[in-house]
N, C-alpha and C positions, 0 to 999 in steps of 0.2 A: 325490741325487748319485750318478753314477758312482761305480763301485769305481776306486780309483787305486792306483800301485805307492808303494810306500814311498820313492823317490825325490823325491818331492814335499817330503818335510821335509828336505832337503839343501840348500846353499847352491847347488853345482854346477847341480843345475835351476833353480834360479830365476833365475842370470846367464843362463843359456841362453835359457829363458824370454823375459826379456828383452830380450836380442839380436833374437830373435825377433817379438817384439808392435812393435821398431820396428822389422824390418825387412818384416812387414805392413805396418805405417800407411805406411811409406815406398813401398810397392807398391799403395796405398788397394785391399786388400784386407779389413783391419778394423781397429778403434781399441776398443784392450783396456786398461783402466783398472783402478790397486790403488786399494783404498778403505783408507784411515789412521785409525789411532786419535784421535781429536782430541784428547787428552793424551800422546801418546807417539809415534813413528816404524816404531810396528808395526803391518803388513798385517794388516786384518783381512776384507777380502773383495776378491771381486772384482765389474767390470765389463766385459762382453765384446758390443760390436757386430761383427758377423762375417758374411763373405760377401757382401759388398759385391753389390749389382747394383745396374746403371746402366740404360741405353736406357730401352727401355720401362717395367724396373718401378720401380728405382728405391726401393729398401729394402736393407734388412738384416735379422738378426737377432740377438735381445737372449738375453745367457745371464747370470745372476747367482749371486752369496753371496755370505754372512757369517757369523761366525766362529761360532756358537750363542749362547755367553756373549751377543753381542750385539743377538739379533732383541729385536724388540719395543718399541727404543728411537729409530727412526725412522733410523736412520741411512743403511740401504737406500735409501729412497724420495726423504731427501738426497742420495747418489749418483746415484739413477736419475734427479732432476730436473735434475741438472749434465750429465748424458750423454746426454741427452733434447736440450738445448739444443744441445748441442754438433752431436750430428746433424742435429739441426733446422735450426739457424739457420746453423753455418759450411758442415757438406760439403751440407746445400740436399734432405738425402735426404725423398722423398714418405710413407716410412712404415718402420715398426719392427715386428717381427715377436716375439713369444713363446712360449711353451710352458711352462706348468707342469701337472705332475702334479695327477690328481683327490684324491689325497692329501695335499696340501700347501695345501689353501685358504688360507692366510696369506700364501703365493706371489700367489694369486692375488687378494687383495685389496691386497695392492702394486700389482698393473699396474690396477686397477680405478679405487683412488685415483689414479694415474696420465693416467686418460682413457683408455687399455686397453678393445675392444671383445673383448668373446668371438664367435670363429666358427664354433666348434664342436668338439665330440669327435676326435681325433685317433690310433684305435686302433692301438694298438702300434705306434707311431710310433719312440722310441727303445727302445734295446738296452740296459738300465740295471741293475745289480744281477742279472747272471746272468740275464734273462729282456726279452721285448717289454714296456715299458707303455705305456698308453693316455698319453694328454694331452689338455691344453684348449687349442686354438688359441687367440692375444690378438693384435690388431692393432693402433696408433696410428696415425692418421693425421696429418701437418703440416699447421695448418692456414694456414701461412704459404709451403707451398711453392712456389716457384718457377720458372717454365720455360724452363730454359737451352738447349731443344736448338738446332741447328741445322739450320734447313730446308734 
């Protein structure tokens, strides 16, 4: 994870926040999803398809978490399969794009189980904790895609 400011745990950003994630989706620039406790009404992670492209390529890309307390108990992979669909099958997009860290192989046995193809090493890709790190490119492809263009 990024380093974030301490604003994050204030209510003030999260209405922002928001604001914000619809007034993305209402611009179908990205459709950013909170993941819920299934006993309680508290956020405990997130779901971010983001950067919408159309024409030709016709993807996005996937950013995930959850809360720590919570890995390992499938809850992610429930998320990702609800937000998978939703890409898939309503906005019609041909593919989803990921990134996790070579240090985080639990990340990336989520996109694996997924259907998640790895394309390869991605060095110093993002700017994370003070420093470049590497990544492991992951692709999905729709295999139900659609083609709406217009000739």
């Amino acid at each position: 994870m990024p380093d974030y400011s301490n604003d994050l745990l204030e209510n003030e950003y999260w209405l922002k926040e928001s604001k914000e994630r619809v007034l993305e989706f209402n611009n179908e620039t990205s459709c950013k999803f909170f993941v819920y406790s299934k006993d309680s009404n508290i956020i405990i992670g997130t779901v971010n398809f983001t950067d919408f492209l159309r024409w030709v390529f016709q993807g996005c890309f996937l950013g995930y978490r959850i809360d720590k307390e919570r890995q390992g108990q499938g809850l992610m992979t429930e998320a990702l399969v609800t937000g998978l669909d939703y890409i898939f099958d309503s906005l019609n997009f041909h593919k989803v794009l990921a990134n996790y860290m070579p240090s985080n192989p639990t990340s990336g046995k989520v996109l694996e189980k997924l259907g998640f193809e790895k394309v390869g090493l991605a060095r110093a890709e993002l700017f994370m904790n003070g420093d470049w790190q590497d990544h492991i490119e992951t692709r999905k492809i729709n295999p139900n895609w659609k083609n709406t263009f217009n000739h």
